[in-house]
Structures are given as structure tokens and as C-alpha cells.
C-alpha positions in Angstrom: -18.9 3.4 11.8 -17.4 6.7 10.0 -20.5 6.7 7.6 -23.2 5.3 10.3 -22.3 8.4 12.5 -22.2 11.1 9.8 -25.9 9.8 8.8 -27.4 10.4 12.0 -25.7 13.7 12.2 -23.9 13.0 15.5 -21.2 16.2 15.1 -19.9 15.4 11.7 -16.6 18.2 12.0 -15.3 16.5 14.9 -16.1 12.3 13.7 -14.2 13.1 10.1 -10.8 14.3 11.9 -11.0 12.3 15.0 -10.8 9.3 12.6 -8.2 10.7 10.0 -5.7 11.3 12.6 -5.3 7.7 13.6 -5.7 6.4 9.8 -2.8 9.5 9.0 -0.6 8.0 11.7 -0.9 4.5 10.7 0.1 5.1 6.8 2.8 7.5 8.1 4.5 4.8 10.4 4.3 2.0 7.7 6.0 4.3 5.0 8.3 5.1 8.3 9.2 1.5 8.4 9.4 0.7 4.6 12.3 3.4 4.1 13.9 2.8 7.2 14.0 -1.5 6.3 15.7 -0.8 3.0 19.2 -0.9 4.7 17.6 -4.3 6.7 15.8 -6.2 3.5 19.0 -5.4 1.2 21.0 -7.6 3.9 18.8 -10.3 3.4 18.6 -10.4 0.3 22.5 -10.0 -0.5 22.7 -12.7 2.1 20.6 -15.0 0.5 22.1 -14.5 -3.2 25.7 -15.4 -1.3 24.5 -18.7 0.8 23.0 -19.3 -3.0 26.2 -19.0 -5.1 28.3 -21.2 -2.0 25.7 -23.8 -1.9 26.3 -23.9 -6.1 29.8 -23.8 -5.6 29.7 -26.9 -3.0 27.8 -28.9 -4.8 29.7 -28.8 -8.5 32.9 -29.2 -6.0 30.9 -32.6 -4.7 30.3 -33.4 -8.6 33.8 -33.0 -9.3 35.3 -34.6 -7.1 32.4 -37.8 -7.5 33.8 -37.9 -11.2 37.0 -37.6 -10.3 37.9 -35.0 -12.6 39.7 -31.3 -11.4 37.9 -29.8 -14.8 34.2 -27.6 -13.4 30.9 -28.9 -15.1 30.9 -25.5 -17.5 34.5 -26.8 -19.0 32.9 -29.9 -19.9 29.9 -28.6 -21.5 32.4 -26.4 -23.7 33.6 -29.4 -25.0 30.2 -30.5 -26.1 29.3 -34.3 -26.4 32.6 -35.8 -26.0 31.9 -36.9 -22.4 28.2 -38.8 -21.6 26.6 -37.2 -18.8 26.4 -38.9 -16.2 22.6 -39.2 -15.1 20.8 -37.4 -12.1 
């Protein structure tokens, strides 16, 4: 539209502005809302890493406690192959 108008010549000073403004506003409001999400999307993603490691944490206790053995999955694998593992 922004070229088709200049081509015909229909007031070329006023088309260039009158459509800069809006396209201005637009990349100013969505840098607006990128800085002011940081605080927002950091949550989320701090969230997300925590709800990760407790899941982990529930499911080697479930794995423990299935073998019945108090030692965590990393102290076995210390010892190396002394132990089969159990398959998945």
C-alpha cells in the first residue's frame, strides 16, 4: 500500500510518516514488553528448573525405596559393577 500510493504520487510527505508512526509504536511496545517480562520469564523458568530437580529427586527416592536400599543411584554407580542393574 505504502509503495502503491507513493507511485501514484498521492502526497508522498504525509503517506511516509502517517505509516512510520504506527510501525514506530508497534516495535516500541514489543521492546516495552520484552524488558519489562524479564522479571516474568525468569520465574518461569527458575520454576520449571525446581519442579525439574523434585520430580528427579522423587523418582530416585521411588527407586530406592523399590530396591530396598537407603544408598542414592550415584553411590551405586561409584562402586562400579559390583551390583547388576536392574533393567528399565
Amino acid at each position: 500500500m505504502f509503495a502503491a500510493l507513493t507511485q501514484l504520487g498521492v502526497g508522498p510527505e504525509l503517506i511516509a510518516p502517517t505509516l512510520l508512526i504506527p510501525l514506530g509504536a508497534v516495535a516500541l511496545a514489543a521492546i516495552a514488553f520484552g524488558l519489562g517480562g524479564q522479571g516474568v520469564a525468569q520465574q518461569i523458568v527458575e520454576d520449571g528448573y525446581q519442579k525439574s530437580d523434585e520430580a528427579k529427586q522423587r523418582i530416585e527416592e521411588q527407586r530406592d525405596r523399590e530396591d530396598g536400599s537407603s544408598e542414592s543411584s550415584f553411590e551405586r554407580a561409584d562402586r562400579g559393577s559390583e551390583q547388576p542393574r536392574r533393567p528399565r
